[in-house]
C-alpha positions as CSV (number, residue, x, y, z in Angstrom):
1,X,-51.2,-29.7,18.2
2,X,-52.0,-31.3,15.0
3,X,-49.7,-33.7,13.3
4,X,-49.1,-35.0,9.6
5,X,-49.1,-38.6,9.9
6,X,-49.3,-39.6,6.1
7,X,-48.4,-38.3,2.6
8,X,-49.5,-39.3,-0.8
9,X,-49.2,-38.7,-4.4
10,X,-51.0,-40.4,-6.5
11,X,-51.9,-40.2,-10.4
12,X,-55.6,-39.7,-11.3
13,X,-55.4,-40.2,-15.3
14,X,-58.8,-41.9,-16.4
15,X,-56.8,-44.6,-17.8
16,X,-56.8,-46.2,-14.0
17,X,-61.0,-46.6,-14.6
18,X,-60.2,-48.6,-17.5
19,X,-59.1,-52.1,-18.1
20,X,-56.5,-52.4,-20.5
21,X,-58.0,-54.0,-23.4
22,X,-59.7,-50.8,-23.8
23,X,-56.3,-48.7,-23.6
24,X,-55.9,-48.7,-27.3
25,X,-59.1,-47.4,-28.0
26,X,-58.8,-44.4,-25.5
27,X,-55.0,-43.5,-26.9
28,X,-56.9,-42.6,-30.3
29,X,-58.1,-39.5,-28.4
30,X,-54.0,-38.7,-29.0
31,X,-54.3,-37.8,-32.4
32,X,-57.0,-35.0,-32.0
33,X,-55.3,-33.7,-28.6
34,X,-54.0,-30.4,-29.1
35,X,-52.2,-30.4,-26.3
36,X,-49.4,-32.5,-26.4
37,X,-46.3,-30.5,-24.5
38,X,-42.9,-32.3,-25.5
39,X,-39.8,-32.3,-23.7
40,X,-37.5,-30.9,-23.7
41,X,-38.5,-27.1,-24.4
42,X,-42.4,-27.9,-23.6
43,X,-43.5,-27.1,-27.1
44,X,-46.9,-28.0,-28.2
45,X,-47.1,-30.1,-32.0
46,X,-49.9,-31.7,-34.0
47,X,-50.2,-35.6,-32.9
48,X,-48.9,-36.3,-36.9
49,X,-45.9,-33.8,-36.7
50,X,-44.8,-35.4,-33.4
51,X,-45.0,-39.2,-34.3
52,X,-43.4,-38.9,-37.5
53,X,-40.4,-36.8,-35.9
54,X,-39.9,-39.4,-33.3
55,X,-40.1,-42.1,-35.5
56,X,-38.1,-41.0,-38.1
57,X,-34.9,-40.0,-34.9
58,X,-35.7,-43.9,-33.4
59,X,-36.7,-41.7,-30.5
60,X,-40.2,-43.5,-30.2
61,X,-40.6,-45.9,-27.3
62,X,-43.7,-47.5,-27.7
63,X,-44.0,-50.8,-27.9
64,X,-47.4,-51.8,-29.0
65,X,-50.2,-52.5,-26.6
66,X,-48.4,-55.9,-25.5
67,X,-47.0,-54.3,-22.5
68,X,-50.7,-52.7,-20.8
69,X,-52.3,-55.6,-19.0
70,X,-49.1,-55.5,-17.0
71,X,-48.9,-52.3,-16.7
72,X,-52.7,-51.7,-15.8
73,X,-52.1,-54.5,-13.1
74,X,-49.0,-52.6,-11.5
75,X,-50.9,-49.6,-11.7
76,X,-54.4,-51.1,-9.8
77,X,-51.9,-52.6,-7.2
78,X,-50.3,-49.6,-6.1
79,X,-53.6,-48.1,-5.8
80,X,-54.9,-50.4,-3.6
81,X,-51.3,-50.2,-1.6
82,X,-52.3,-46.1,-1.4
83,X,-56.1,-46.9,-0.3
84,X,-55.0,-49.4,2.5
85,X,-52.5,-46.9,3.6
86,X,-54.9,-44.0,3.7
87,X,-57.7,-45.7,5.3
88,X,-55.3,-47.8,8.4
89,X,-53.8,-44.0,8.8
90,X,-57.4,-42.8,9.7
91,X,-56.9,-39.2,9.3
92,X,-59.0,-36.5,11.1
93,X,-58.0,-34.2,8.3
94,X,-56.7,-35.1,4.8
95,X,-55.3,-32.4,2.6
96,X,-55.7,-32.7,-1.1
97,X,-53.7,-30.8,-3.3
98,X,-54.5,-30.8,-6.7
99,X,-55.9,-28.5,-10.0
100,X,-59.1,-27.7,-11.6
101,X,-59.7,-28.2,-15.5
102,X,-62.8,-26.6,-16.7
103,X,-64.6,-28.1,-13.9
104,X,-65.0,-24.9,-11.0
105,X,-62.3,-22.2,-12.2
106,X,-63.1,-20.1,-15.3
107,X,-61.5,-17.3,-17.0
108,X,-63.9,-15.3,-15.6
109,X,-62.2,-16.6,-12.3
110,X,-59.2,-18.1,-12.4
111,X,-57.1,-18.0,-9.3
112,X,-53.8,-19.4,-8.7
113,X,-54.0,-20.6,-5.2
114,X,-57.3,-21.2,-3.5
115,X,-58.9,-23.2,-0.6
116,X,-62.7,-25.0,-0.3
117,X,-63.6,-24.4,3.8
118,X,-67.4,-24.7,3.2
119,X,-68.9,-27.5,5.7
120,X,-69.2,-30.1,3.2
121,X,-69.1,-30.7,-0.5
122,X,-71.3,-32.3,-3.1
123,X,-69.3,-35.3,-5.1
124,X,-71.7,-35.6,-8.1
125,X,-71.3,-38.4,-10.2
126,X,-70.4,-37.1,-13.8
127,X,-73.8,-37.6,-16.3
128,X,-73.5,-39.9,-19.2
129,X,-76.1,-40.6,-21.6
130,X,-77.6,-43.8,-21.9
131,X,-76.6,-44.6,-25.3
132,X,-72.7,-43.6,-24.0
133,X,-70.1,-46.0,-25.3
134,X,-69.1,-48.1,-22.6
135,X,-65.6,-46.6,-21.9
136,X,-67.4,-42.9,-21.5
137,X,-69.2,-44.9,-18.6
138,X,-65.9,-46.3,-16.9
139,X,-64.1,-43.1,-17.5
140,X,-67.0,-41.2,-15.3
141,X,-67.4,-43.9,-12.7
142,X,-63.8,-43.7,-11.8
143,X,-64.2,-40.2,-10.4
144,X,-67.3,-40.6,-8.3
145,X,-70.5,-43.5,-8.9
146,X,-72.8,-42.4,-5.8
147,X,-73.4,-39.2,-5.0
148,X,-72.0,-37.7,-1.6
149,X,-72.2,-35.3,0.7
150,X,-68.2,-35.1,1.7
151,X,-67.3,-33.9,5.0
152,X,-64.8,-30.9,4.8
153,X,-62.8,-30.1,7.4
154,X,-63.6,-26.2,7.4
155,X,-62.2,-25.3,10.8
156,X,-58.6,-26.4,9.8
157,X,-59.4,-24.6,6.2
158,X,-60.4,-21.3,7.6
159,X,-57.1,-21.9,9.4
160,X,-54.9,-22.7,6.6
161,X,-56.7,-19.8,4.9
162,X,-55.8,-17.3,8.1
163,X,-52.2,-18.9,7.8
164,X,-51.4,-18.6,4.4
165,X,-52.1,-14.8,4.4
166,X,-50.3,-14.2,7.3
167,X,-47.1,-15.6,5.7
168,X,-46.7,-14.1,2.2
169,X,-49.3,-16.0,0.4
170,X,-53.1,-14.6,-1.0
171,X,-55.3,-17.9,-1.6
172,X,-58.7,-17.3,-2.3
173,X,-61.3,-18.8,-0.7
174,X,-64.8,-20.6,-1.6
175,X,-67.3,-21.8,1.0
176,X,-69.5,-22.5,-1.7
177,X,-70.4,-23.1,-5.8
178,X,-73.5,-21.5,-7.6
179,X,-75.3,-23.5,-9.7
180,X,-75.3,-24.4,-12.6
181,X,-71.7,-23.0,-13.7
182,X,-69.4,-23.2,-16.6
183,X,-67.0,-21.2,-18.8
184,X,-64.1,-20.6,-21.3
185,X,-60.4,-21.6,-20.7
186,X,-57.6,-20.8,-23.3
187,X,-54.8,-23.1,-23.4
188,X,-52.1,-20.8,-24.1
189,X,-48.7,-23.4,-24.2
190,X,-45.8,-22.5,-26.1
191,X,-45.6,-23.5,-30.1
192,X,-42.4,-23.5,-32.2
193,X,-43.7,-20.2,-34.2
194,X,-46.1,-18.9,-30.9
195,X,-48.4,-19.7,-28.8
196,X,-51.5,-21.9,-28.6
197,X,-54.4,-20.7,-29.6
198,X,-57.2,-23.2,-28.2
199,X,-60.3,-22.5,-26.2
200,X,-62.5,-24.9,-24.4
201,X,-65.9,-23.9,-23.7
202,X,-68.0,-26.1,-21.2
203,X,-71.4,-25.0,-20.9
204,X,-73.5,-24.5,-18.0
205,X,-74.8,-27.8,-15.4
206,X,-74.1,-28.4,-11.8
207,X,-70.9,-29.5,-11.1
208,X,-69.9,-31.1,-8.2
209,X,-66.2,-32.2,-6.4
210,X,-63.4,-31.8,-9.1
211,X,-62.4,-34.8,-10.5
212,X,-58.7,-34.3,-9.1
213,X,-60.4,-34.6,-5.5
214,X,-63.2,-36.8,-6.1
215,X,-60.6,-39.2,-7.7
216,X,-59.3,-39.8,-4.2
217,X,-62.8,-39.7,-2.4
218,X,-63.7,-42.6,-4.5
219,X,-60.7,-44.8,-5.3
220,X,-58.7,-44.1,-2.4
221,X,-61.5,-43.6,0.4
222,X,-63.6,-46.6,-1.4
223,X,-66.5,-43.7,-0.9
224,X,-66.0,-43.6,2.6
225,X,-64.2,-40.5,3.0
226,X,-63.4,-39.0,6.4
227,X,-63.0,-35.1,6.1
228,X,-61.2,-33.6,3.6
229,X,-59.8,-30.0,2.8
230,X,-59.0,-29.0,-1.1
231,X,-56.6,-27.3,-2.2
232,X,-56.5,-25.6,-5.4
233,X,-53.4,-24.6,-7.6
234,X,-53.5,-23.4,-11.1
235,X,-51.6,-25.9,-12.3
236,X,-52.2,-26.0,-15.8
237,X,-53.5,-22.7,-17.3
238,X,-50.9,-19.5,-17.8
239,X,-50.3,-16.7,-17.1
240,X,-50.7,-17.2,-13.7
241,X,-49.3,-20.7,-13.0
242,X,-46.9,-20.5,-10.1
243,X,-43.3,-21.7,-10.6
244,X,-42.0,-25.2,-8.9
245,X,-40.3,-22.9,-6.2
246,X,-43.5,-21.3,-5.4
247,X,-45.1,-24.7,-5.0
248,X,-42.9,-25.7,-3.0
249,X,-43.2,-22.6,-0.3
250,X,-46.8,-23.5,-0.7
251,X,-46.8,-26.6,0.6
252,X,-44.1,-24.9,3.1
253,X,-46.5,-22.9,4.6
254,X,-49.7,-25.8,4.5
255,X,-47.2,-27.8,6.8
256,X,-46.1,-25.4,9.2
257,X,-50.0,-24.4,9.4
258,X,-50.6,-27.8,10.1
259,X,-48.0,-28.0,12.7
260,X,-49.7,-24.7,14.0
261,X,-53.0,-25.8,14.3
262,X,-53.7,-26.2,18.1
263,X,-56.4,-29.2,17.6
264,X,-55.0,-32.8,18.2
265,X,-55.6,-33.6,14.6
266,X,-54.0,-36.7,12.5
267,X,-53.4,-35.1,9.3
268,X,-52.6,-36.7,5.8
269,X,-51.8,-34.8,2.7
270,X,-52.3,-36.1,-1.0
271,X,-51.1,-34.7,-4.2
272,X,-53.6,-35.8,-6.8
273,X,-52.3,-36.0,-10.2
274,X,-49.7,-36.1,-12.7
275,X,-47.0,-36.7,-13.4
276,X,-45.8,-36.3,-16.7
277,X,-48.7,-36.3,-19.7
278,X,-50.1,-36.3,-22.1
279,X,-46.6,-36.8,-22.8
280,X,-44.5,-39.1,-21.4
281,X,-41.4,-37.3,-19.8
282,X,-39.8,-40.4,-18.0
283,X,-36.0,-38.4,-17.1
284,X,-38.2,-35.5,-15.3
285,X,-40.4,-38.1,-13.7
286,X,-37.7,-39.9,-12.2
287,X,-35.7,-36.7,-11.4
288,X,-38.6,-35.3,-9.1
289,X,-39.3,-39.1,-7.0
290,X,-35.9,-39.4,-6.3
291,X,-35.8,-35.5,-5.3
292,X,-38.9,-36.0,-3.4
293,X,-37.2,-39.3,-2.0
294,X,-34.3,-37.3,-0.5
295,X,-36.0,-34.6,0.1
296,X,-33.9,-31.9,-2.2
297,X,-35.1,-29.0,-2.1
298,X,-32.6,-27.6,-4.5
299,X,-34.2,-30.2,-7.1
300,X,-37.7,-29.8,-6.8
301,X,-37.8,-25.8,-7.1
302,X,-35.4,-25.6,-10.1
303,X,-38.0,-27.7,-12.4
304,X,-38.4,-25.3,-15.2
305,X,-41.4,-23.4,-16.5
306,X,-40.8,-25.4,-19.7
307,X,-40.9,-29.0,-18.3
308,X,-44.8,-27.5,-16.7
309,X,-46.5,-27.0,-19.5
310,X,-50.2,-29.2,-20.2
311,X,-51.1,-31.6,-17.8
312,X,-47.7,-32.5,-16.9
313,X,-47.9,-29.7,-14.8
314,X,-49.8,-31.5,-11.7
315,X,-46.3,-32.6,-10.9
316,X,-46.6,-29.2,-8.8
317,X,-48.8,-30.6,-6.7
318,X,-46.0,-33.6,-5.7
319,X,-43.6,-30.9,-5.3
320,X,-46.2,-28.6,-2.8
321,X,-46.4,-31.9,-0.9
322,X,-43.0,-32.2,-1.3
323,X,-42.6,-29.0,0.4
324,X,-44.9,-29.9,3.3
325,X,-43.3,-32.8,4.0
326,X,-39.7,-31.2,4.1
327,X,-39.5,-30.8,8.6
328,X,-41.7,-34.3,9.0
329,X,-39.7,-37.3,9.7
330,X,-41.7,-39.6,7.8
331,X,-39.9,-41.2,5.1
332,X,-40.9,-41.1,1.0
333,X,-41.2,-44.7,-1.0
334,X,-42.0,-45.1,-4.6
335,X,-45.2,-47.8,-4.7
336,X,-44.4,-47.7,-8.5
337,X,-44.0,-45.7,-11.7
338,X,-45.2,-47.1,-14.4
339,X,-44.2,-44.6,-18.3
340,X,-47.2,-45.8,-20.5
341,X,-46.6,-45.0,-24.2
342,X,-49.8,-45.4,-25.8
343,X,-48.8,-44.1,-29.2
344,X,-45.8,-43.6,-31.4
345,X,-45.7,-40.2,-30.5
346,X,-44.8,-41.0,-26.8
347,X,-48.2,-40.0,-25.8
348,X,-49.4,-41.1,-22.4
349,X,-48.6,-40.6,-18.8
350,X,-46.0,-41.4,-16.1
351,X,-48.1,-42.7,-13.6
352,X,-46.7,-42.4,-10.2
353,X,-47.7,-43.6,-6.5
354,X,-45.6,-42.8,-3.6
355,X,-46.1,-42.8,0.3
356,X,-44.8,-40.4,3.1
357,X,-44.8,-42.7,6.1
């Protein structure tokens, strides 16, 4: 029978591909961003609106630029604490659970859960022209700088596919992409007077690995990676989201499908991405790690709809992990979490890495 042996979550925000000298320059992007979702009721305001209301209620907790180097540093250690950990674990099968944005999944086709089962898939490096500033280049090299042919483990996914509709859940499925690809995704987040109305077009090239997978092929596998399985949720783009109680049943049912699986497989699981951002949402954060730590349910399915909202919600895929890792006696550690305000707005990210072992 197979067994999980590790669990991870990790963040995957391209501010890890960057030194922090150049964190400043990259938190600019902030003030055209129109998706910043702020706590508490997950509304979406201008980058101007936002900073001046902070500022003006002393609720603003940046800080300058003073405090990155060290927090870059904390942030590089903890990832090479997750990449030694993965790699010593040597998993026959690792699980990644995380989202698509604008990379495979389209409004055209837009699922909510799905699984990749094909034999292998292509990590292409992300193009850049040659005139690109050098932070575009970083930025790109941090989710894949060789292209790969990664193994997927697609007897375990046609499995986990098998399983998941056999106990209440309807993935799709892909075995494949057609190339070239691209789409339109609307962004429909809540507004004080509405809703959202933003759409991103991304025109048509080949697209390889997302950058939520290829993220851990290259920083946490150092390239090397040893068969992985993806695993898609719709993290960030309503109306079909799932709720932090569905997560959590999903990553339910991926560990008693594991625990089904009659191959003697050693079988990690990693949630790639989040937590909280573009916004920093430090109580939340900290709410769902020590949840996760002692492993309350209760907690980690009553997150509401309106802390999820933007990117902050790839904190479902901790909580799906969360949910696999509910029967498995391995214990859950916070590596770190480092809350980077990069603005006066409280733009940034809670970056989070954390171990099942």
């Amino acid at each position: 029978m197979a067994k999980i042996v590790l669990g991870i979550g990790t963040s995957h925000t391209p501010m890890l591909s960057l030194p922090p000298e150049m964190w400043p320059q990259y938190a600019r992007n902030d003030e055209r961003n129109s998706e910043l979702s702020f706590p508490p009721n997950g509304y979406v305001m201008p980058y101007a609106q936002a900073a001046e209301t902070l500022q003006a209620d002393g609720q603003s907790r940046y800080a300058g630029s003073e405090p990155f180097a060290d927090q870059a540093a904390r942030c590089q250690s903890a990832l090479d604490v997750l990449a030694t950990t993965l790699q010593d674990a040597e998993p026959d099968v690792t699980v990644i659970i995380s989202d698509d944005q604008d990379e495979w999944f389209y409004e055209h086709n837009m699922p909510r859960f799905a699984v990749y089962w094909g034999e292998s898939v292509q990590l292409i490096p992300r193009p850049v022209a040659p005139d690109a500033p050098d932070m575009a280049r970083r930025i790109a090299q941090g989710y894949g700088d060789v292209p790969l042919e990664v193994p997927v483990a697609s007897r375990f996914g046609r499995h986990l596919v098998e399983y998941l509709c056999e106990h209440e859940f309807d993935p799709a499925h892909i075995t494949h992409v057609q190339q070239p690809y691209g789409g339109r995704v609307a962004r429909r987040y809540p507004t004080p007077d509405g809703e959202l109305n933003s759409v991103r077009e991304t025109k048509m090239r080949d697209q390889g690995l997302p950058h939520g997978f290829a993220f851990v092929v290259k920083r946490l596998f150092n390239n090397q990676p040893r068969p992985i399985l993806p695993m898609f949720q719709n993290t960030c783009y309503p109306p079909n989201t799932p709720s932090a109680r569905r997560s959590y049943q999903l990553g339910q049912a991926i560990g008693a499908a594991i625990r089904s699986w009659d191959e003697p497989a050693r079988v990690a699981v990693v949630a790639s991405g989040g937590l909280s951002h573009f916004v920093v949402d430090e109580d939340q954060d900290r709410k769902l790690l020590g949840a996760l730590g002692a492993k309350d349910a209760g907690v980690l399915t009553s997150i509401p709809q309106s802390g999820l909202y933007s990117a902050t919600s790839e904190s479902l895929n901790w909580i799906a992990v969360g949910g696999a890792m509910e029967k498995e006696p391995l214990r859950f550690d916070v590596v770190d979490y480092v809350p980077v305000y990069r603005t006066p707005a409280n733009t940034g990210g809670g970056w989070a890495f954390g171990r099942w072992h």
